[in-house]
C-alpha positions in Angstrom: 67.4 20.5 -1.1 65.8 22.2 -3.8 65.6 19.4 -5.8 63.5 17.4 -3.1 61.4 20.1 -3.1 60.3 19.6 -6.7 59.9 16.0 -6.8 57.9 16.3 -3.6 55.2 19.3 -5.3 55.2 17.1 -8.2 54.4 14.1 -7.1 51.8 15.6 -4.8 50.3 17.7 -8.1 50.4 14.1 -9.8 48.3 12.1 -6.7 45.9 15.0 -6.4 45.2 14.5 -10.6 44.4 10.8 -9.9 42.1 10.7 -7.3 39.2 11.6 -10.0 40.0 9.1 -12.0 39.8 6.8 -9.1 36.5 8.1 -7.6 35.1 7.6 -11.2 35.2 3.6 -11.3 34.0 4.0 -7.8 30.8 5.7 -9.2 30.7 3.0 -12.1 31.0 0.7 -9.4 28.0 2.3 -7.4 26.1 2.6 -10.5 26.2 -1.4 -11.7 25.4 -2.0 -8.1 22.6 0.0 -8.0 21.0 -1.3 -11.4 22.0 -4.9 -10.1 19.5 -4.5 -6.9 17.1 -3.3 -9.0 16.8 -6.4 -11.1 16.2 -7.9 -7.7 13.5 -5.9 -6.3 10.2 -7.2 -8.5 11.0 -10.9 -7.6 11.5 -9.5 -4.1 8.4 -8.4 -4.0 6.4 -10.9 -5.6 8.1 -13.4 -3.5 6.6 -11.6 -0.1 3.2 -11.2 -1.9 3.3 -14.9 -2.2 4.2 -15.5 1.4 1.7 -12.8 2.4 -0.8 -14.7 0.4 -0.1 -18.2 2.0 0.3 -16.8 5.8 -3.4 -15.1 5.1 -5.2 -18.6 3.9 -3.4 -20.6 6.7 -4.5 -17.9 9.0 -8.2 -17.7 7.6 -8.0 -22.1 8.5 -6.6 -22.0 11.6 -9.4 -18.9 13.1 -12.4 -21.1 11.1 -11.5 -24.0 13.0 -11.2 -21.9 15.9 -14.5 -20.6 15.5 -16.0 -23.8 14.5 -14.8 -25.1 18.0 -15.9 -23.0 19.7 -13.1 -21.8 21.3 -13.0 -17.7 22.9 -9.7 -16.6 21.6 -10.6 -15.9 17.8 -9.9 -11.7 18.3 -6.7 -12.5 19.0 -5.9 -15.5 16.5 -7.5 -12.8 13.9 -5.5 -9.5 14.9 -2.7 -11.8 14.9 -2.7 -13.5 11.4 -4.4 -10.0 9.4 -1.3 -8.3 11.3 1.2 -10.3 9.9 -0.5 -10.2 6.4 -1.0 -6.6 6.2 2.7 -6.3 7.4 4.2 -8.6 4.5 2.0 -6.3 2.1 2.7 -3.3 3.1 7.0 -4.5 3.1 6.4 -5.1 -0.6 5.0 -1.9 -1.3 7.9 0.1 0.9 10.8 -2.2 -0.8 9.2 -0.5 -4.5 9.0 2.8 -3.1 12.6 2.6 -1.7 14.1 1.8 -4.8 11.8 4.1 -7.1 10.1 1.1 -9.1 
């Protein structure tokens, strides 16, 4: 019995000395992930600037020919289109902050 004893504190001594070892790759792990993301934040962004940029000239077109029409409804077309535009800008900017860049 006393024996069992023993081999039961040491192996418990032994698991509880290798659980730092085993939370350190985890923090390697977290850290290559991290750094990873980061490389893909600037193209991210530049990629929503783009698509902010051609949502804001297909929107300017479509409330020019709207107004060139004639037609009522250009408040809306406009608060519409600038909306999505300043949205897809501002995104850019919050997705920089997040990560720190």
């Amino acid at each position: 019995m006393f024996n069992k004893t023993k081999q039961l504190w040491a192996s418990a001594i032994l698991l509880a000395l290798s659980v730092p070892a085993f939370a350190q790759s985890g923090v390697n792990g977290l850290n290559t992930a991290t750094s990873t993301l980061k490389t893909y934040v600037a193209p991210v962004t530049n990629i929503t600037l783009v698509i902010g940029g051609i949502v804001g000239i297909v929107g300017a077109i479509r409330v020019y020919s709207k107004w060139n029409s004639g037609d009522q409804d250009i408040n809306k077309e406009l608060m519409g289109w600038g909306g999505s535009c300043v949205f897809l800008v501002v995104s850019a900017l919050v997705i920089k902050a997040f990560f720190g860049l």
